[in-house]
N, C-alpha and C positions, 0 to 999 in steps of 0.2 A: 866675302859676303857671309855673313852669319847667319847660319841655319837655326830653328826655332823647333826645338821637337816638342812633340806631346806630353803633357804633366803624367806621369804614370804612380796612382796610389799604391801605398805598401801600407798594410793591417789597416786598410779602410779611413786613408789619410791620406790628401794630397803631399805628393814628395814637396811640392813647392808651392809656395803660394797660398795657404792654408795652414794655419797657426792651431795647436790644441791646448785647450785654456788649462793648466797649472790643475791636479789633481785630477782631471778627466783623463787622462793616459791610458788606453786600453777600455774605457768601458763601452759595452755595446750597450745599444738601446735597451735591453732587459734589465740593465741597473734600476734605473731608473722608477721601475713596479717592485722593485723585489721588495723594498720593505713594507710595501701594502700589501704585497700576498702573504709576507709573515704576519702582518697585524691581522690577516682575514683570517689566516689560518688559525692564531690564537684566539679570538673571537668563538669560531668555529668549536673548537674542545670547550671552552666553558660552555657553549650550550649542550653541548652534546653530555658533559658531567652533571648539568643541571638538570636535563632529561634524565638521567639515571638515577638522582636523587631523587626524583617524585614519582615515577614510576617504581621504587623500590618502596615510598611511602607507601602511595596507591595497593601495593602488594601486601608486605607485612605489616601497614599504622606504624604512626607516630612511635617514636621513642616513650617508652615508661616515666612519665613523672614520679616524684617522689610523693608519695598519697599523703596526704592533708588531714588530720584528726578533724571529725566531724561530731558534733552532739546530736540526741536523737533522744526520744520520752519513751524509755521503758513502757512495761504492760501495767506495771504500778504508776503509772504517770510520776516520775521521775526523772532526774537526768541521767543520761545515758552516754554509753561510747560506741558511735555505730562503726561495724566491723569492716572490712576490705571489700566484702560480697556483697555492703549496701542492702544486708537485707537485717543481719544479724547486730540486735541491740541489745549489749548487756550494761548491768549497770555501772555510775561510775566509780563505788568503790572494788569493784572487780577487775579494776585496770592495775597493774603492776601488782599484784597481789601472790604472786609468786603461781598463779597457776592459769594454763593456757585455755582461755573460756572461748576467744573468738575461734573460729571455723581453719582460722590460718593462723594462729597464735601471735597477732600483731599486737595485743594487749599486754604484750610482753617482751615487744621489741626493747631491743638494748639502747636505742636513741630516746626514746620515750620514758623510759624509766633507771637510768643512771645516774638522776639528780633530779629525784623528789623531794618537795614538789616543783622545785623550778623548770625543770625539762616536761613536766605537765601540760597540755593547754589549760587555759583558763578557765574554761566551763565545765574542767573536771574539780578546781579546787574551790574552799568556800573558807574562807579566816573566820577564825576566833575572835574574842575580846580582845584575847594575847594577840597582837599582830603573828608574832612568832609561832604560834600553834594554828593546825590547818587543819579540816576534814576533806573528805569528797563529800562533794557536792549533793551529793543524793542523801549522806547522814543530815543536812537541815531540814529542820520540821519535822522531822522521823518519829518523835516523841520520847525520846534517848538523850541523854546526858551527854552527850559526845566529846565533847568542847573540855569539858571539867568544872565549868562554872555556867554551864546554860543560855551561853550567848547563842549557842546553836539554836534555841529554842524558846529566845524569849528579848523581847528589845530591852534597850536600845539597838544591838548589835542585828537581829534576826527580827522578822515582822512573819510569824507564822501564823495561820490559819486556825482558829477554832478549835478545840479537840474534834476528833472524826467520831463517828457512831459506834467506834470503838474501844473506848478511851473516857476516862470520867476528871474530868478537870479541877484539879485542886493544886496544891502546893503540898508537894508530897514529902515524906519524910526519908525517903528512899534516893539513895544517891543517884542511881541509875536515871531517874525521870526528875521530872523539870516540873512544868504546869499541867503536864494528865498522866494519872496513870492508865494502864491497861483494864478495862472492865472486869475480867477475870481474876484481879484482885480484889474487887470489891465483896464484902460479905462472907468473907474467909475467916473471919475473926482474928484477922493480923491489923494493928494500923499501918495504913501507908499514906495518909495525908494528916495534917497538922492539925483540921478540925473534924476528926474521924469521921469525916463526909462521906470514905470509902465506908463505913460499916453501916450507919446508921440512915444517910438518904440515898446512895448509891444504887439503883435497883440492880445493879449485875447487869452479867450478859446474855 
């Protein structure tokens, strides 16, 4: 008569009668989560890295941008280069001029001025007749010959304004001026205009 003994497991496996599927050999039930608690877990660090990146904003601000050349109208109503401190506006032929006007000497930064005028913003420079020849911005209309031939100061190339209450309008014989000269030359007994307008109707200054 054959005896029938009890199935007895060995490492959580029946000895008989119970088959273990191909690659499941030994696992216990905690397989099964372990790669969810490592995705939690990674999950986990990047927020906690992202909390530490905002709260370090929060503490010290933003990263420094690189500052942006901005324009600004002088005290002479001009064009201007406003400085880093957003208070301070000198004018634009005072940028790269070989000496430090602004407050933090940014008008003289080496990005700025290593390839004049290309490395210039725009609204510092102002062309000639010559495409090739350039002033700042602030020499048009100035009442100065700037240019060499008076585009700076006289169309087609420039559309300037009237002479100012300073300045007596002629066509002058003086290289220096364009269409007015300075009042202060008038009645000097020098000519400085073509139809001695400075001597004879010119009242001065």
């Amino acid at each position: 008569m054959n005896k029938i003994f009890p199935q007895v497991e060995v490492n959580g496996n029946a000895a008989a009668g119970n088959k273990v599927l191909p690659g499941k050999e030994g696992c216990a039930p905690s397989c099964c989560s372990r790669h969810g608690a490592c995705l939690s877990a990674f999950v986990l660090l990047l927020l906690a890295t992202l909390a530490a990146l905002i709260a370090l904003v929060a503490i010290f601000g933003p990263p420094p941008r690189t500052p942006v050349a901005q324009a600004c109208v002088t005290l002479t109503n001009r064009t201007g280069f406003l400085c880093r401190d957003q208070r301070s506006c000198i004018s634009a032929s005072s940028v790269c001029d070989g000496i430090r006007t602004c407050p933090h000497g940014e008008d003289e930064d080496e990005a700025l001025c290593r390839d004049v005028p290309q490395s210039l913003p725009r609204f510092l420079v102002a062309r000639c007749g010559d495409p090739a020849s350039w002033i700042y911005s602030d020499q048009r209309c100035d009442g100065t010959n700037n240019c060499g031939d008076c585009s700076d100061e006289q169309i087609p190339v420039t559309a300037c304004p009237p002479c100012g209450p300073g300045w007596w309008r002629c066509s002058s014989t003086v290289f220096k001026y364009c269409g007015c000269i300075p009042r202060r030359l008038c009645r000097d007994h020098v000519q400085h205009c073509f139809d001695w307008s400075d001597e004879y109707s010119c009242p001065g200054h």
